[in-house]
N, C-alpha and C positions, 0 to 999 in steps of 0.2 A: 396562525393560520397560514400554513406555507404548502406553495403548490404541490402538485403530482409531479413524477420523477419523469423529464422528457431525455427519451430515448434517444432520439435523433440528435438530442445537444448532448449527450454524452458518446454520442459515435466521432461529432464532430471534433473532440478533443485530438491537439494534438501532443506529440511526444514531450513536448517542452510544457505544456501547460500539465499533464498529469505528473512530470515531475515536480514541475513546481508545486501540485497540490502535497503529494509524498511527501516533498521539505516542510508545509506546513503544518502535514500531521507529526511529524516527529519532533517537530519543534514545541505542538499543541503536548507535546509528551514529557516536555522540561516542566520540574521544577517551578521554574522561575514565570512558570504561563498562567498565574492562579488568578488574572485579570486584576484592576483597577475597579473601584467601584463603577466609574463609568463605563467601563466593562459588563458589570454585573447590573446595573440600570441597563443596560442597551438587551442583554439577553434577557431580561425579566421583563422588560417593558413598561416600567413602573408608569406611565401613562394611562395604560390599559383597565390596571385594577379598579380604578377610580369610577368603571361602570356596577363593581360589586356590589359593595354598599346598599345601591337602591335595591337589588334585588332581593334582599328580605325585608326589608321597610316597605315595600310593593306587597310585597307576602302577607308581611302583619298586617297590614292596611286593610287587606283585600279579606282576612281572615276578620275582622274587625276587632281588634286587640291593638293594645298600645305597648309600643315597644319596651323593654326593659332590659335588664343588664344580662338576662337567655340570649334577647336578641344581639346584646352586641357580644356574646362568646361567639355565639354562632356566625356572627360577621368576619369576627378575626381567624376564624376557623375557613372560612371562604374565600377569606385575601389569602391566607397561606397554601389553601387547598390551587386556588388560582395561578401563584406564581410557583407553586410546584409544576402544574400545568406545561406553563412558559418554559421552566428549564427542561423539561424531559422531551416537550416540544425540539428543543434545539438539538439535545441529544438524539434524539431519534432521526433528524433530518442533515443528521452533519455529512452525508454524502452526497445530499441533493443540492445543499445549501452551498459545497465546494463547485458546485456545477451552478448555481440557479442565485446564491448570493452568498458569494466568497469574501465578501466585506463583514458577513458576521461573526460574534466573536468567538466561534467555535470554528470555523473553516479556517480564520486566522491566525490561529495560534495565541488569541489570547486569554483565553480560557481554556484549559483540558475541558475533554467528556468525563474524564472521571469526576472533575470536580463540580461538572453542571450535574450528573449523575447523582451524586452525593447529594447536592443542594436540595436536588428532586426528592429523594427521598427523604432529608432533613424535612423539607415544607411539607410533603405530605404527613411524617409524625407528629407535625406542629399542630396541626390541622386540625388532626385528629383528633388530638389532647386539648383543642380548646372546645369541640363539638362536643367529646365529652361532658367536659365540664360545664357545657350547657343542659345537658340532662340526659337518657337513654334512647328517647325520639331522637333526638338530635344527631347523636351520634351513629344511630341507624342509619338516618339519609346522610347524614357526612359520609360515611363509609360507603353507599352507594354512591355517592358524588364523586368521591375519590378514584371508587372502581372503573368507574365511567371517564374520568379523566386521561387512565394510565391505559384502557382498552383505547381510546380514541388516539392517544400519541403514539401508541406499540403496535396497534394492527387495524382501527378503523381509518383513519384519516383519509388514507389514499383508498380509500373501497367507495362503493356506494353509499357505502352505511354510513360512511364520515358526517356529512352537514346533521343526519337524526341522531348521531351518538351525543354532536356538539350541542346540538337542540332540546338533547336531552338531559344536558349539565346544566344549562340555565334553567330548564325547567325545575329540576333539584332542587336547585340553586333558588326559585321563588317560593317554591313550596317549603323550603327549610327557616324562612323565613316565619311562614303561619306556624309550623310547627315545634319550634321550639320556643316562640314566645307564649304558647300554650300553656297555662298555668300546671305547674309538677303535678298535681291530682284531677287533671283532665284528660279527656281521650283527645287523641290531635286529631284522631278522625276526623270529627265536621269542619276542622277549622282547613283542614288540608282540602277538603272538598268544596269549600267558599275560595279557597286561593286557587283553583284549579282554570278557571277558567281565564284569571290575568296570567298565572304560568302556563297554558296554551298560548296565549298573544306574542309573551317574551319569548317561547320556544319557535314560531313560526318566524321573527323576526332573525335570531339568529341563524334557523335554518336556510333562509333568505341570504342572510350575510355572508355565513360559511360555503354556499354555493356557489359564490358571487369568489371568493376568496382560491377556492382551487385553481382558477384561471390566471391569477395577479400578477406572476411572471411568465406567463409566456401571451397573455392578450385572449381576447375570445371576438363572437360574434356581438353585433348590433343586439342580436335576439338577447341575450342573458340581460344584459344591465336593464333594459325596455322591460322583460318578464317582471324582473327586480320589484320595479321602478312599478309595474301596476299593482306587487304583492306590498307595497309598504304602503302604497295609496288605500289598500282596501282593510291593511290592517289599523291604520290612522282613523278611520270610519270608525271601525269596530271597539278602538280603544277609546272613541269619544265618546261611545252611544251607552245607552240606560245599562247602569249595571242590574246585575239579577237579583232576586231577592237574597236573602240572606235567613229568615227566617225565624221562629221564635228561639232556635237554641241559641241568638247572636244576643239576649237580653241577659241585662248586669245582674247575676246573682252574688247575695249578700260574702263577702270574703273574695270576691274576683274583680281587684284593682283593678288589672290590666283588659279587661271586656270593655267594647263599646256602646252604647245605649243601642239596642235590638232596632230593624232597619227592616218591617214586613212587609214592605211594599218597593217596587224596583225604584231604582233613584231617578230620576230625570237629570239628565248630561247639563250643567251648571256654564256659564261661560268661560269660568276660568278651565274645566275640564275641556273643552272645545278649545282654549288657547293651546292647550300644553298639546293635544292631540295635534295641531296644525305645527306648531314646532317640532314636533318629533316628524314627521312628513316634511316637514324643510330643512331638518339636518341629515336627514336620509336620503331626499329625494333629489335634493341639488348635486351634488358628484355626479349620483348613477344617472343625471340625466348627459352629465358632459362627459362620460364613460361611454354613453349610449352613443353620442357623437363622433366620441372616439375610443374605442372600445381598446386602449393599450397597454401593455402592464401598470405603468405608471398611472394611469387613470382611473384603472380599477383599481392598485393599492389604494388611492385616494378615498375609492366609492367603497373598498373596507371600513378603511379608517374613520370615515363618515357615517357607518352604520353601527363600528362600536360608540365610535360619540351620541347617535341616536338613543341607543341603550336608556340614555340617564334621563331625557323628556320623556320617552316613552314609561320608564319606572313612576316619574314622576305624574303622566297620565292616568297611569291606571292607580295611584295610591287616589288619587284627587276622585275618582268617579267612585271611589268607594266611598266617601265622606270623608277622608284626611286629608286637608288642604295642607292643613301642617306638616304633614310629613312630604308630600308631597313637595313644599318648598324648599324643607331639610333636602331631599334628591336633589332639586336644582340647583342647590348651593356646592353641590359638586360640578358642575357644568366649568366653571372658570378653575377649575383645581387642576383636572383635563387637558382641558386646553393649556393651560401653561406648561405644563408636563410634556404636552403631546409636540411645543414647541423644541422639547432639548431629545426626547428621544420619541419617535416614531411606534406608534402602538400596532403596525401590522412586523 
């Protein structure tokens, strides 16, 4: 999630500093620039991915289906799809990034573009071929997720359109989850249509985030982080409140392991779903209020950083209001994975 390209800070360059960036790119052009794993952690963000996972487990959950080894191809198909994401991201901003943060390891010469380039398109044929391999649905909305990916690093990002392009990979991204754990001889239809409404929740949250994110290096108003800060309050309401029915096609017929016992009537919100929904509003809502404070880049990377870590209470919220506690706890058990990750390389 890397800012818009400020103009004015690239007027203000002087002679010595655009040569110095020139030595960097040509240095970025040796050989011997093909990075250090820590290198390649630091451009992938290996932090970050750590919010994936929950989002097809959210998906199945909310689909009423119990995960199975679809869902976890389709998982490894979304970390790959993910950190193809992350490198084409870097690629694509390595002349903002010499301007806006020239410590990354693409403005610094230690990593080429060719070889974050390559990487991008290695992880996205990974992706692909593990989506496949989770079955034809799958790989339908893999390939859309993919497309949406590489539109949003090549030409949405810096538009308007950027936060809904981004809004619209996680939404993918929850629905692919109902979707491929959809047993091979069923239509994913209804199951994508019972997960539709926890992937509106996660798609408005990262819309939220990613808005929040275009400001991160150059600061913004009071107003943004405040706006932020009432849309995660009202989506924390929503994610704690009665989910919707599901209906008679959500009942176990004979041969479908993976179905959960039918749910015809709307759930009533449980305390433990009311826990998780309040932690996901206090790993969200703490930053953007000391962002609100002080509304400066450094503050807002924080109030990012703090709404990807959101991600995983929030997945966890909405598996839990659909009746999977269990899975639900499986999402939180990535919370300390995160964070410790998030300690060695930074997930904005």
């Amino acid at each position: 999630m890397a800012g818009s390209f400020s103009a004015e800070a690239a007027g203000s360059l002087s002679a010595e500093a655009a040569g110095s960036r020139s030595a960097r790119a040509a240095d970025s052009l040796s050989p011997r620039s093909s990075g250090s794993p820590r290198d390649w952690a630091e451009l992938l963000r290996i932090s970050a991915p750590a919010s994936v996972p929950g989002d097809l487990l959210a998906g199945a959950a909310a689909a009423g289906l119990r995960p199975n080894t679809r869902t976890a191809l389709a998982t490894l198909s979304s970390l790959f799809l993910y950190e193809a994401g992350m490198a084409l991201n870097d690629w694509a901003d390595r002349d903002i990034d010499a301007l806006e943060r020239p410590h990354r390891p693409l403005p610094s010469g230690r990593i080429t573009p060719t070889a974050a380039l390559a990487a991008a398109g290695g992880l996205t044929a990974a992706g692909l071929a593990f989506a496949a391999a989770a079955g034809r649905p799958a790989l339908v909305t893999g390939t859309a997720l993919a497309a949406t990916v590489w539109a949003y690093d090549l030409y949405l990002k810096n538009t308007p359109a950027g936060p809904a392009a981004m809004a619209c990979a996680r939404t993918l991204d929850l629905l692919q989850g109902a979707i491929a754990t959809t047993a091979p001889d069923a239509s994913t239809a209804p199951a994508a249509r019972r997960a539709l409404p926890s992937a509106a929740l996660l798609g408005a949250h990262t819309f939220t985030v990613t808005t929040v994110s275009r400001r991160e290096t150059q600061g913004s108003s009071t107003a943004l982080p405040l706006l932020s800060l009432a849309i995660i309050t009202a989506l924390s309401h929503a994610a704690g409140a009665r989910f919707p029915s599901r209906g008679p096609h959500a009942s176990r017929t004979p041969g479908r392991a993976e179905t959960v016992t039918a749910r015809t009537s709307a759930t009533a919100p449980t305390t433990i779903t009311s826990l998780l929904a309040a932690g996901y509003a206090a790993t969200a809502a703490r930053p953007l209020l000391v962002a609100a404070l002080n509304p400066s880049p450094y503050f807002l990377q924080r109030a990012v950083g703090g709404g990807i870590r959101a991600m995983i209470p929030l997945q966890a919220t909405l598996a839990a209001r659909a009746g999977a506690p269990v899975i639900g706890s499986t999402v939180l058990a990535l919370i300390p994975v995160a964070r410790r990750l998030s300690r060695k390389v930074s997930p904005t």
